[in-house]
C-alpha positions, -999 to 999 in steps of 0.1 A, spaced: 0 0 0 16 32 -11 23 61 16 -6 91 15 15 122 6 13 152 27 -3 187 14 17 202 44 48 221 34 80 206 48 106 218 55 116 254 59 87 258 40 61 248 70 74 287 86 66 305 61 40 284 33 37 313 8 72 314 -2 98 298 -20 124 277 -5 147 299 -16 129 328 2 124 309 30 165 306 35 162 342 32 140 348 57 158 323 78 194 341 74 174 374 81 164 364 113 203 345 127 218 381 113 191 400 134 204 373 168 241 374 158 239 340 142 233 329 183 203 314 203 181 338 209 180 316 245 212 307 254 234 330 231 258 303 220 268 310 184 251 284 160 288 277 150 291 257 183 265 230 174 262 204 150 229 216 137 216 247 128 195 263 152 158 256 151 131 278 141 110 282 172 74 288 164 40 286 183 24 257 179 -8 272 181 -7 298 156 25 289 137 39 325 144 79 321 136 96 341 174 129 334 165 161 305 164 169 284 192 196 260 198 182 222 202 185 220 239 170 255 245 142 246 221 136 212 237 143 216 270 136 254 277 107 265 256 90 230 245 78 223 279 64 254 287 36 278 276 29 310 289 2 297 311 26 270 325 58 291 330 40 323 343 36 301 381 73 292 380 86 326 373 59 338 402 73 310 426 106 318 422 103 355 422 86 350 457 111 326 472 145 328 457 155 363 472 
């Protein structure tokens, strides 16, 4: 049985659906010279890792925020939300003096 094909774009594509790949490597290089070719997270330059840095983007409404480094994009911002970090930062504003 053959695979269904996707109609989702892959790729660099997915970020930004009404362009061209080649526009989309634009955009990308737009937005690592605008960070200093670092994590917008961490601030480790992208040279330092064996992948490019990922293109963080709300899952909800697929708005691009910027590039993050794998940890900081796994570890950092994928487990939270706003409504599930906001409690941590209050907790730890109140008890870490």
């Amino acid at each position: 049985m053959a695979k269904k094909k996707s109609t989702k774009p892959s790729g660099l594509r997915r970020y930004w659906p009404d362009k061209t790949l080649a526009q989309c490597e634009e955009e990308r290089e737009r937005m690592s010279d605008k960070q200093g070719a670092c994590c917008a997270i961490c601030k480790k330059p992208e040279a330092h890792f064996s992948r490019r840095l990922a293109i963080d983007h709300n899952h909800k409404t697929g708005k691009v925020r910027g590039l993050l480094c794998f940890p900081c994009n796994k570890f950092k911002v994928g487990k939270f939300t706003i409504e599930t970090i906001t409690p941590v930062i209050e907790y730890l504003l109140a008890y870490d003096e």
